[in-house]
C-alpha positions as semicolon CSV with decimal commas, in nm:
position;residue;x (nm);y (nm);z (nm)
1;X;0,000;0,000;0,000
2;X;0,280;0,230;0,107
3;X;0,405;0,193;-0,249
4;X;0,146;0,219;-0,453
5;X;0,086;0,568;-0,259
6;X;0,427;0,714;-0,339
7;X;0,374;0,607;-0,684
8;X;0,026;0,806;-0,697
9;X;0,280;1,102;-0,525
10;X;0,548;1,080;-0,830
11;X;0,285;1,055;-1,094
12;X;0,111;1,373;-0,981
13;X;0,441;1,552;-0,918
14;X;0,583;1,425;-1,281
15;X;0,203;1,586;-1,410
16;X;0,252;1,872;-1,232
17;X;0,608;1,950;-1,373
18;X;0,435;1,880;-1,714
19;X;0,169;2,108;-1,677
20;X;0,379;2,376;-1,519
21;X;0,632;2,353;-1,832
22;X;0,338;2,515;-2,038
23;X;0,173;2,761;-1,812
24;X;-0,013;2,946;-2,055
25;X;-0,229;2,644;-2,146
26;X;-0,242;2,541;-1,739
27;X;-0,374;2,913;-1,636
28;X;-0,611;2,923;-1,944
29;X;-0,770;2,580;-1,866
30;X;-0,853;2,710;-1,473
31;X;-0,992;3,010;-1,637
32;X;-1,255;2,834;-1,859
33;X;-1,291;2,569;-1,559
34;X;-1,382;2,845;-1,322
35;X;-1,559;3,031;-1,605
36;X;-1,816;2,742;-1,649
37;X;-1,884;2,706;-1,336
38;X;-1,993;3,024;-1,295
39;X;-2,181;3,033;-1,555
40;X;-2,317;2,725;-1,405
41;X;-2,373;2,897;-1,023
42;X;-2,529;3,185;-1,198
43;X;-2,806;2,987;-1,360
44;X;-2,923;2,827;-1,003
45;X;-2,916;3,175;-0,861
46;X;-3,186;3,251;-1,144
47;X;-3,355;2,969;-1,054
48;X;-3,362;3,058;-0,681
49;X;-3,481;3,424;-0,759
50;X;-3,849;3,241;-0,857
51;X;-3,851;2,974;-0,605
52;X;-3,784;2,883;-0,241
53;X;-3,701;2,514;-0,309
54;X;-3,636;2,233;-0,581
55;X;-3,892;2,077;-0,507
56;X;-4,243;2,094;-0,256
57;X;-4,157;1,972;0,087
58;X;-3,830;1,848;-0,028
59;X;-3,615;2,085;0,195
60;X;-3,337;2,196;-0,104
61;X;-3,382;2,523;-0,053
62;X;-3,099;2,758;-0,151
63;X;-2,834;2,707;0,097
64;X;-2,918;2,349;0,108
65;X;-2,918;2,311;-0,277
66;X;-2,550;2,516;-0,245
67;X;-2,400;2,212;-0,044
68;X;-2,544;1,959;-0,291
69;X;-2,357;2,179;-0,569
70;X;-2,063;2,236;-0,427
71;X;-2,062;1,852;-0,302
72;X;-2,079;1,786;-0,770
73;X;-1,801;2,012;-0,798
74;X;-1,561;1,833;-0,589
75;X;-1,663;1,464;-0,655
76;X;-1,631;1,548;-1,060
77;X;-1,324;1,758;-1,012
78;X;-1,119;1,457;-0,866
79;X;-1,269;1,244;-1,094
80;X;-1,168;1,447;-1,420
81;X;-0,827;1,498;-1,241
82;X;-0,712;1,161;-1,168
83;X;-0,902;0,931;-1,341
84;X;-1,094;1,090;-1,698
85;X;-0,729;1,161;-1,855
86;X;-0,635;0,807;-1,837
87;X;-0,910;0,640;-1,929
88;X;-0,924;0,878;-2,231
89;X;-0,597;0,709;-2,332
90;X;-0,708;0,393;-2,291
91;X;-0,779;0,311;-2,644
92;X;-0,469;0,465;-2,765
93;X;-0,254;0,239;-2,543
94;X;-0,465;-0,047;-2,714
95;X;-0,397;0,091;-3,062
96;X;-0,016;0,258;-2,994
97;X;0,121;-0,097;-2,802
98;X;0,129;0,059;-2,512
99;X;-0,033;-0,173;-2,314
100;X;0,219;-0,403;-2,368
101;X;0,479;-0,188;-2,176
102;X;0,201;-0,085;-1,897
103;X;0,180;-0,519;-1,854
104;X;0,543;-0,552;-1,843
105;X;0,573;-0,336;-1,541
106;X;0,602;-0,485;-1,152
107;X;0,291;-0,294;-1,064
108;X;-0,094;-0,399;-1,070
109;X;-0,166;-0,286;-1,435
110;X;-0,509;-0,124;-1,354
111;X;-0,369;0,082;-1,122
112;X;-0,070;0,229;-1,355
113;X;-0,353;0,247;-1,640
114;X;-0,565;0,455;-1,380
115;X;-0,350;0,721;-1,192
116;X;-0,032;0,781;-1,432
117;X;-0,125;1,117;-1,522
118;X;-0,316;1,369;-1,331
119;X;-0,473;1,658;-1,462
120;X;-0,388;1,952;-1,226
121;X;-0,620;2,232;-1,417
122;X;-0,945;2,032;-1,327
123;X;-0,868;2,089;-0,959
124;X;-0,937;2,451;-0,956
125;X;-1,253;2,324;-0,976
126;X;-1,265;2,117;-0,639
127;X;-1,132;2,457;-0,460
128;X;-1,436;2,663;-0,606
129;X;-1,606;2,420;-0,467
130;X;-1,477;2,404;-0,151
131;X;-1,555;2,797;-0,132
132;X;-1,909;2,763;-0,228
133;X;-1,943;2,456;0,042
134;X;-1,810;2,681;0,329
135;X;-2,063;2,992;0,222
136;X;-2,341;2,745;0,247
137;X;-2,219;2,588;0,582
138;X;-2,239;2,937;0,679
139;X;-2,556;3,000;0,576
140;X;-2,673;2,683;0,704
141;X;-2,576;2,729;1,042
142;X;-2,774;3,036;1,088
143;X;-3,098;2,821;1,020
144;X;-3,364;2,803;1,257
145;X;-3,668;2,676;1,150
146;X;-3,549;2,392;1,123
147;X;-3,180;2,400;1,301
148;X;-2,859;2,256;1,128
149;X;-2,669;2,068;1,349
150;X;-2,307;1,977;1,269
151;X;-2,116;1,708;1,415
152;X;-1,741;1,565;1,365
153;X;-1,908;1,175;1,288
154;X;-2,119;1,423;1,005
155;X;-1,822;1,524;0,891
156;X;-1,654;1,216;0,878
157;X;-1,953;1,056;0,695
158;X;-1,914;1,294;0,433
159;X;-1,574;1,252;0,374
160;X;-1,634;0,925;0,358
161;X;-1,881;0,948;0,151
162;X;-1,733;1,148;-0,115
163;X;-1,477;0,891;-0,138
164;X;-1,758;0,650;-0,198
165;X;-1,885;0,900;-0,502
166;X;-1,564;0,885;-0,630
167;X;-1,524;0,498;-0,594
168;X;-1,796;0,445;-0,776
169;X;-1,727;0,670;-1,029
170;X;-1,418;0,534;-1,128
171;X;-1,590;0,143;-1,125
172;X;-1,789;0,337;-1,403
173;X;-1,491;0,464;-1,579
174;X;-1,338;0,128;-1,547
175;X;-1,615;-0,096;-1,664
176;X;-1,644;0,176;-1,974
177;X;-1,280;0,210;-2,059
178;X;-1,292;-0,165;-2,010
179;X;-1,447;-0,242;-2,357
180;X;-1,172;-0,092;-2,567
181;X;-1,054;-0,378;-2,558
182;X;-1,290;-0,593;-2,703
183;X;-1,384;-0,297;-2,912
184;X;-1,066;-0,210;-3,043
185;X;-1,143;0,184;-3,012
186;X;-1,380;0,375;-2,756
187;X;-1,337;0,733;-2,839
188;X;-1,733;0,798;-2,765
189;X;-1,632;0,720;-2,373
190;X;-1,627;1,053;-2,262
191;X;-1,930;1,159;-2,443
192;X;-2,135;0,841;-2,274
193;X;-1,945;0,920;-1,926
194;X;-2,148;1,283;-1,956
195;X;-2,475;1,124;-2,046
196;X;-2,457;0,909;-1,792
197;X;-2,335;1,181;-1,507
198;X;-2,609;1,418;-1,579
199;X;-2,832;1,224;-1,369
200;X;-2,666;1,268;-1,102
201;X;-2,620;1,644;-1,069
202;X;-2,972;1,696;-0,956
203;X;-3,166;1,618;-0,657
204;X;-3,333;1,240;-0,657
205;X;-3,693;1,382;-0,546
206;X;-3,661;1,515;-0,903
207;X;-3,710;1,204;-1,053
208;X;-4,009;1,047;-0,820
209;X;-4,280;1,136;-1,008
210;X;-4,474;1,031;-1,313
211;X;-4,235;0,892;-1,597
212;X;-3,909;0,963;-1,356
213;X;-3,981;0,674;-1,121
214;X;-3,844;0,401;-1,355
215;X;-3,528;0,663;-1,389
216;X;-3,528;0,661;-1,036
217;X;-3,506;0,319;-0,976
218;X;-3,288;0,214;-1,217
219;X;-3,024;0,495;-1,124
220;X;-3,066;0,437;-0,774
221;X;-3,068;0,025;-0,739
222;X;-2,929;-0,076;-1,059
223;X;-2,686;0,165;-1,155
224;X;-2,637;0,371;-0,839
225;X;-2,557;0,711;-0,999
226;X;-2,814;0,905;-0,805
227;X;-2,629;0,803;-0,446
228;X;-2,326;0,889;-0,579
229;X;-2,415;1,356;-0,455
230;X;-2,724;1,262;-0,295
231;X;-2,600;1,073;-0,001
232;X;-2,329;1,290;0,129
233;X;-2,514;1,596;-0,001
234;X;-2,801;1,479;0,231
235;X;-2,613;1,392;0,533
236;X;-2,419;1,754;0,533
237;X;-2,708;1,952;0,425
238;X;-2,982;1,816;0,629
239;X;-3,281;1,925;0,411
240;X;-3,522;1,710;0,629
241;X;-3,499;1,750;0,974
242;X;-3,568;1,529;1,199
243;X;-3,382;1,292;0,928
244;X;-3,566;1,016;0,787
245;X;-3,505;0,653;0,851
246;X;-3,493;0,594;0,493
247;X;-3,207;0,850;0,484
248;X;-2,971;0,621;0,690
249;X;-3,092;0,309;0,459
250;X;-2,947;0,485;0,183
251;X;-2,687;0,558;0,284
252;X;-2,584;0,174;0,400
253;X;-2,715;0,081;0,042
254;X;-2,479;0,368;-0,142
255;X;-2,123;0,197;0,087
256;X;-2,243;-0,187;-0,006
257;X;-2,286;-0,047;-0,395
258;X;-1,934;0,113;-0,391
259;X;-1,771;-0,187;-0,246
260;X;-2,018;-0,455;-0,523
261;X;-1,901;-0,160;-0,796
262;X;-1,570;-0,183;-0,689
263;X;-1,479;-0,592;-0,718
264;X;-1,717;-0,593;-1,023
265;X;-1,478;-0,336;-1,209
266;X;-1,239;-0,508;-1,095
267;X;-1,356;-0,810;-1,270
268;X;-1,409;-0,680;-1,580
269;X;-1,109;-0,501;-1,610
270;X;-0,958;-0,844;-1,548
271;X;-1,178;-1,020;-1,750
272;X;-1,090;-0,758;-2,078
273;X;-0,751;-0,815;-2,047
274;X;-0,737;-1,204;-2,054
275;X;-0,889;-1,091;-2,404
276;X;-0,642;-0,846;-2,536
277;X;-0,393;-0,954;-2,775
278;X;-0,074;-0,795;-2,788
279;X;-0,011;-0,513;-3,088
280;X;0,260;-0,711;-3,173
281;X;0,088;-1,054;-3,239
């Protein structure tokens, strides 16, 4: 374990180097990062100028709805910082040969596949975040009807939690990147990866009514994408007060799915690569 951390240390200190030898393009990529999501913040404060809450009797109001934000923000900005770039490249180390090198090493091949390169620009996007989650806490903790209450296990749950977004995340990644093997070329992943996502960046009361049950269950119990903000959104936030008992079952359900997601990556990843034939066979 101790080693495979100090390799995730020299493979984000060689990407830093890299992305520091061309500033220009480094500072220009926060910009447009931090641009977006602005853009992004300022459309919810539109939204919030018409109405109190997402939602009747849901308890995202404004402040509330800010932690659930700022909780997307972080969970995709480690994702597209670690783990997007390399899976990107996937293919290309299919098509290139590289591969072959990456199975030659002495290290577990998924993980040299997975963390080699980190993209440093897409972090500027976790500390926006961070700001935003702070102003809410804030904001939060001057509610009264009904009170937030903030503990150090709440905290730890949502650290914990945000590692579980982030687990299963990259199961998704893996089990996607996964097929360019058998597929020769996946340059659509990215593309699907978004499609996917974009159910998670909202609320899950959203989605229970009418025609978005069967969204609701399927990205909830099948593929869990909707736990993935909601849970540690929900626990930090507290839009329902007293909590609901169904809260808590969630959030047992969203730790079991990231550990299943986890060893059923794992076996696909696996599972692909008994299947790939070297480029030069």
């Amino acid at each position: 374990m101790v080693k495979y951390f100090r390799l995730l240390v020299a493979f984000s200190r060689n990407s830093l180097v890299r992305d520091m030898t061309f500033r220009g393009n480094f500072i220009v990529d926060c910009v447009s990062s931090l641009a977006w999501l602005s853009m992004n913040l300022g459309f919810y404060l539109l939204i919030f100028f018409h109405v109190r809450s997402i939602g009747a009797n849901t308890g995202w109001g404004r402040d509330e709805f800010y932690v659930f934000l700022a909780t997307t923000w972080i969970i995709n900005s480690i994702v597209q910082a670690f783990l997007m770039p390399n899976a990107q490249e996937f293919s290309e180390l299919i098509r290139t040969g590289g591969l072959d090198y990456a199975l030659l090493k002495p290290i577990d091949t998924q993980f040299l596949i997975s963390f080699r390169r980190v993209d440093w620009a897409s972090l500027s996007n976790a500390v926006a975040g961070l700001i935003i989650l702070a102003y809410a806490l804030w904001r939060l903790s001057t509610r009264t009807d009904p009170p937030w209450e903030f503990s150090i296990g709440i905290g730890m749950l949502y650290v914990v939690y945000l590692a579980c977004g982030v687990a299963l995340f990259y199961s998704l990644i893996v089990c996607l990147a996964a097929t360019s093997i058998w597929l020769g070329r996946n340059q659509s992943l990215y593309d699907f990866w978004f499609y996917i996502t974009n159910f998670s960046r909202y609320p899950m009361e959203i989605y229970q009514s009418g025609w978005g049950i069967p969204l609701w269950y399927i990205f909830t119990f099948v593929f869990p994408i909707l736990v993935i903000i909601n849970v540690p959104a929900r626990l930090l936030a507290q839009p329902l007060s007293p909590r609901q008992g169904w809260e808590w079952g969630l959030a047992v359900f969203a730790f079991l799915a990231t550990i299943a997601s986890l060893v059923l990556s794992r076996w696909v990843f696996q599972r692909a690569l008994r299947s790939y034939s070297s480029a030069s066979s």
